[in-house]
C-alpha positions as CSV (number, residue, x, y, z in Angstrom):
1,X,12.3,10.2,-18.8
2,X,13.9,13.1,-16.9
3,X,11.8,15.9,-15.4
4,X,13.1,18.8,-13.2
5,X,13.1,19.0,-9.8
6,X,9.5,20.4,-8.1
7,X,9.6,21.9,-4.8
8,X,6.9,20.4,-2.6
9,X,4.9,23.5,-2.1
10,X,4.4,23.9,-6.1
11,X,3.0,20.3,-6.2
12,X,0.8,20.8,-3.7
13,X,-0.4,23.8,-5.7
14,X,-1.0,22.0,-8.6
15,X,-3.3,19.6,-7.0
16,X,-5.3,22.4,-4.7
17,X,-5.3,23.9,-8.6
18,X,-6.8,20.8,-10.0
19,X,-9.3,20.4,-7.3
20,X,-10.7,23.6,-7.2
21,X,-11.0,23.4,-11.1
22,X,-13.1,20.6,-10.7
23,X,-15.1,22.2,-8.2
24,X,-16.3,24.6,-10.9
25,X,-17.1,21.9,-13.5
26,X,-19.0,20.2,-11.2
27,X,-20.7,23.4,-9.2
28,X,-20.1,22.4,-5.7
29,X,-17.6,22.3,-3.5
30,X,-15.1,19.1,-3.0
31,X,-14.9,17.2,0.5
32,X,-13.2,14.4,1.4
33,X,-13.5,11.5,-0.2
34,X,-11.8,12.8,-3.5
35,X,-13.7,11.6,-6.2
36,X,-10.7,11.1,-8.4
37,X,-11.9,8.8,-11.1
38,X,-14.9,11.6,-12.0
39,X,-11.8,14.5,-12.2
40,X,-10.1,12.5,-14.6
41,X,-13.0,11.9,-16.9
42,X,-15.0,15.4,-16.1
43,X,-12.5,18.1,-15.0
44,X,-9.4,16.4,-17.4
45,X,-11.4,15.3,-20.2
46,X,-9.5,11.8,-20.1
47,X,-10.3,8.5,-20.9
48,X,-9.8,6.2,-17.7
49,X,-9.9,2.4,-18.5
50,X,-8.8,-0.9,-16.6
51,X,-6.7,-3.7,-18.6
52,X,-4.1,-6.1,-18.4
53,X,-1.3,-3.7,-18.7
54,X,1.7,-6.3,-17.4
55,X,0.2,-8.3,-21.0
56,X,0.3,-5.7,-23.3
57,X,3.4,-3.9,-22.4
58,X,5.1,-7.0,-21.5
59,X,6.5,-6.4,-18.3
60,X,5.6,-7.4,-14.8
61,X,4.6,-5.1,-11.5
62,X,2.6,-2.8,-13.8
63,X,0.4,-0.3,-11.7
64,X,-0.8,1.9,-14.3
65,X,0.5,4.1,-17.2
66,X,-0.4,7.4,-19.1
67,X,-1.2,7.7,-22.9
68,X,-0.1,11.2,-23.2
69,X,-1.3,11.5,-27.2
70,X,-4.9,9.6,-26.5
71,X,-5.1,11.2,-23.5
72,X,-5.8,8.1,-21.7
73,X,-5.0,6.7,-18.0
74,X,-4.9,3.0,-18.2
75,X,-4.8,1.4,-14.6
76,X,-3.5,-2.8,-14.2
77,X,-7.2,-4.3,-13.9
78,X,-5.8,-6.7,-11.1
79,X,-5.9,-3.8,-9.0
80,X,-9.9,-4.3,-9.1
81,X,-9.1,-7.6,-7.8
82,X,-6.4,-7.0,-5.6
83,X,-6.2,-5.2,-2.2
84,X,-8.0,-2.9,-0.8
85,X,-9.6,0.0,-2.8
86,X,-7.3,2.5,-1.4
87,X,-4.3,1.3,-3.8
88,X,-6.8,1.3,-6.9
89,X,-7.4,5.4,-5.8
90,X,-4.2,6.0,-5.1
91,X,-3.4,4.5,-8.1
92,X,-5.4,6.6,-10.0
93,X,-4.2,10.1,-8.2
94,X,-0.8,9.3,-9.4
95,X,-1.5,8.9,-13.2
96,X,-3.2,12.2,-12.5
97,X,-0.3,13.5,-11.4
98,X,1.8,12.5,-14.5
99,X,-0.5,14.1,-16.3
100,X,-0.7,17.5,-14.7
101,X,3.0,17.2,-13.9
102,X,4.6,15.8,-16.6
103,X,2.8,15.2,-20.0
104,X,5.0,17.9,-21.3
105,X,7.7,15.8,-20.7
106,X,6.7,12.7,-22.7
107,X,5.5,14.8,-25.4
108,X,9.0,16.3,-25.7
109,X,10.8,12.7,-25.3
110,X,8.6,11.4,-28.1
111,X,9.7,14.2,-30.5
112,X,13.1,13.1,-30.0
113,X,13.2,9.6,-29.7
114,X,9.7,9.1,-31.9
115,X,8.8,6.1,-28.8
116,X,5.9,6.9,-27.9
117,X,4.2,9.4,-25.3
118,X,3.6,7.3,-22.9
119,X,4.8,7.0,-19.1
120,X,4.6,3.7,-17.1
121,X,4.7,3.1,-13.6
122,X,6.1,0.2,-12.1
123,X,6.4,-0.8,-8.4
124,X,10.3,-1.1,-9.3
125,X,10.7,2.3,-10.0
126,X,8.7,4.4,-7.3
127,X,12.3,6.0,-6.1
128,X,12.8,7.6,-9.2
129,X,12.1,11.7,-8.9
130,X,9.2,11.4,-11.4
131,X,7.5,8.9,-9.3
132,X,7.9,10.3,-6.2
133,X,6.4,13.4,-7.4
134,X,3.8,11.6,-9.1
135,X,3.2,10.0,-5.6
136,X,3.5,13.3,-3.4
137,X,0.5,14.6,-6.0
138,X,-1.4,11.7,-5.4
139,X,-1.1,12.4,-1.4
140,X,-1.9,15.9,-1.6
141,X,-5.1,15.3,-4.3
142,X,-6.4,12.5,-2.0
143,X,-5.6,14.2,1.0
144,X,-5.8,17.5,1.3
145,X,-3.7,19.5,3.8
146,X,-6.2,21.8,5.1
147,X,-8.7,18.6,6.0
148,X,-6.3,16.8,6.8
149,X,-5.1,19.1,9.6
150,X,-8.6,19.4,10.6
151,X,-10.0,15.8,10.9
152,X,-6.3,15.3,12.8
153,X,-7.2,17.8,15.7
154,X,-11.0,16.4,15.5
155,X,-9.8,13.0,16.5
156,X,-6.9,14.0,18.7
157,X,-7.0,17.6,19.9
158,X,-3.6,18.4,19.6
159,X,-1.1,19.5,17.5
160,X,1.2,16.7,16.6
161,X,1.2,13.0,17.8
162,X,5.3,12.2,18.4
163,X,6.4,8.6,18.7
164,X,9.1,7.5,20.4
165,X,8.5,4.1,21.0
166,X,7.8,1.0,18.6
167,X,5.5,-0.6,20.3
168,X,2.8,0.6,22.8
169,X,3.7,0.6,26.6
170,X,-0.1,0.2,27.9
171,X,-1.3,-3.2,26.6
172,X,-4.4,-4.2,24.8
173,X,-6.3,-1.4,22.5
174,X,-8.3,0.6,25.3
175,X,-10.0,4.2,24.8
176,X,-6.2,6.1,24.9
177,X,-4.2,5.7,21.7
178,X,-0.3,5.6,22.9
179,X,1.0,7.4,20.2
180,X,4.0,5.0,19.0
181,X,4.8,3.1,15.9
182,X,2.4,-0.3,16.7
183,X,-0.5,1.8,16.6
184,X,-0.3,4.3,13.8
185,X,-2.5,2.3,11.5
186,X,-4.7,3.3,14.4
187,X,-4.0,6.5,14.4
188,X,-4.5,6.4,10.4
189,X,-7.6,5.3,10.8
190,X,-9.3,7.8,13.1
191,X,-8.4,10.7,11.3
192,X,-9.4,9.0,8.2
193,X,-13.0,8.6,9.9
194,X,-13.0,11.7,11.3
195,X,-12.2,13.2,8.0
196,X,-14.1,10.9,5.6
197,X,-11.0,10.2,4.0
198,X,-13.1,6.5,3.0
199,X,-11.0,5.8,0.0
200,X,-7.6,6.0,1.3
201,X,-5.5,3.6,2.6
202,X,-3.8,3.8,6.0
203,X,-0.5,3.3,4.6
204,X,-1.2,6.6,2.6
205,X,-2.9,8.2,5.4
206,X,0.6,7.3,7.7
207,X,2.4,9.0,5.2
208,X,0.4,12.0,4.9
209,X,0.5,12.6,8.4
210,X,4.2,12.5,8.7
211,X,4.6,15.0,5.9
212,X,2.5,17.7,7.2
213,X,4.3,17.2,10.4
214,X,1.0,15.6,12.2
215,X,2.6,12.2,12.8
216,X,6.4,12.6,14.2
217,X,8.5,9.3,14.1
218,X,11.1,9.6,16.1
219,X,12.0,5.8,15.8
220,X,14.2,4.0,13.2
221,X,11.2,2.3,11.6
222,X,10.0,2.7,8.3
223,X,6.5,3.9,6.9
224,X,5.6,0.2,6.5
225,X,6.4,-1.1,9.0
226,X,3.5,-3.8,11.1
227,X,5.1,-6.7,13.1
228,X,1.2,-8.2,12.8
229,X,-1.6,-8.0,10.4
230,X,-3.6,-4.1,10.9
231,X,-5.3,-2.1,8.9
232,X,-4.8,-1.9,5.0
């Protein structure tokens, strides 16, 4: 399916949108953690369910997928089973995104092709523009830029953490975080509890912080990478 390009800003804007729409269904205001899985069944008026979507689409590395017509997120039910609950959430923020996003889209492509209204993600295809913006929704839902920002200079009372180094120059973990790529998990994780940010994942949270500007790699090495177990 093919979908326009979206600047950043208007996708952020779309999910501040959402959010504070939710706020007035529900008559208070929304702090960290997103409750995600009551905006799509409260705020959206959506079915959410969990099944074994690699089964009955027949395909494998099936996260999740968007019944545009029933108006139904479906997420893989190994993700209950799987991981940690960050990737179920995240999950779930990203089908929100398709459907705030793109719905428009699949109901166009199933007037002309009459195959169904339905978009599936698949950890195969997350470079694709639709995915990626489906993603960047599900960071800015999730994590808000405004707490964000604020639980960042809670925990580290600066502006921006820049790493130059891959791996920490002053040993075992101690009270000082050396801000380099071995201990951004770390890093992840304090503004995460400073924030309340309790179901999102680090690897989200690492992201999050680099795209706001908070967290500035100057390394070669990519979000991912961990040369031991960390945080999930």
């Amino acid at each position: 399916m093919k979908v326009p390009w979206l600047v950043k800003e208007k996708i952020a804007k779309a999910a501040s949108g959402l959010i504070a729409d939710y706020e007035a269904v529900a008559g208070y205001p929304v702090a960290p953690p997103v409750p995600v899985e009551d905006i799509i069944e409260r705020s959206l008026g959506l079915t959410l369910s969990f099944e074994d979507l690699e089964t009955i689409l027949g395909s494998k590395g099936v996260l999740g997928a968007t019944y545009v017509g029933a108006r139904l997120i479906c997420i893989n039910e190994r993700l209950l089973e799987q991981g940690p609950e960050g990737r179920l959430i995240f999950t779930c923020a990203h089908e929100v995104g398709h459907w705030v996003l793109h719905r428009r889209y699949a109901q166009a492509a199933m007037r002309q092709a009459s195959n169904g209204d339905v978009i599936v993600c698949r950890t195969g295809n997350a470079r694709e523009r639709i995915e990626w913006q489906a993603d960047y929704f599900a960071g800015c839902l999730l994590m808000p830029q405004k707490e964000v920002v604020s639980a960042f200079h809670e925990a580290f009372a600066r502006d921006a953490l820049v790493l130059h180094n891959m791996k920490s120059a002053i040993g075992p973990p101690s009270l000082f975080v050396d801000p380099c790529v071995e201990n951004w998990a770390r890093i992840a994780a304090m503004v995460c509890e400073a924030g309340g940010f309790t179901n999102v994942s680090m690897h989200a949270m690492i992201i999050r912080l680099q795209e706001l500007g908070l967290l500035i790699n100057r390394t070669d090495a990519p979000v991912g990478w961990r040369e031991s177990p960390t945080i999930c």
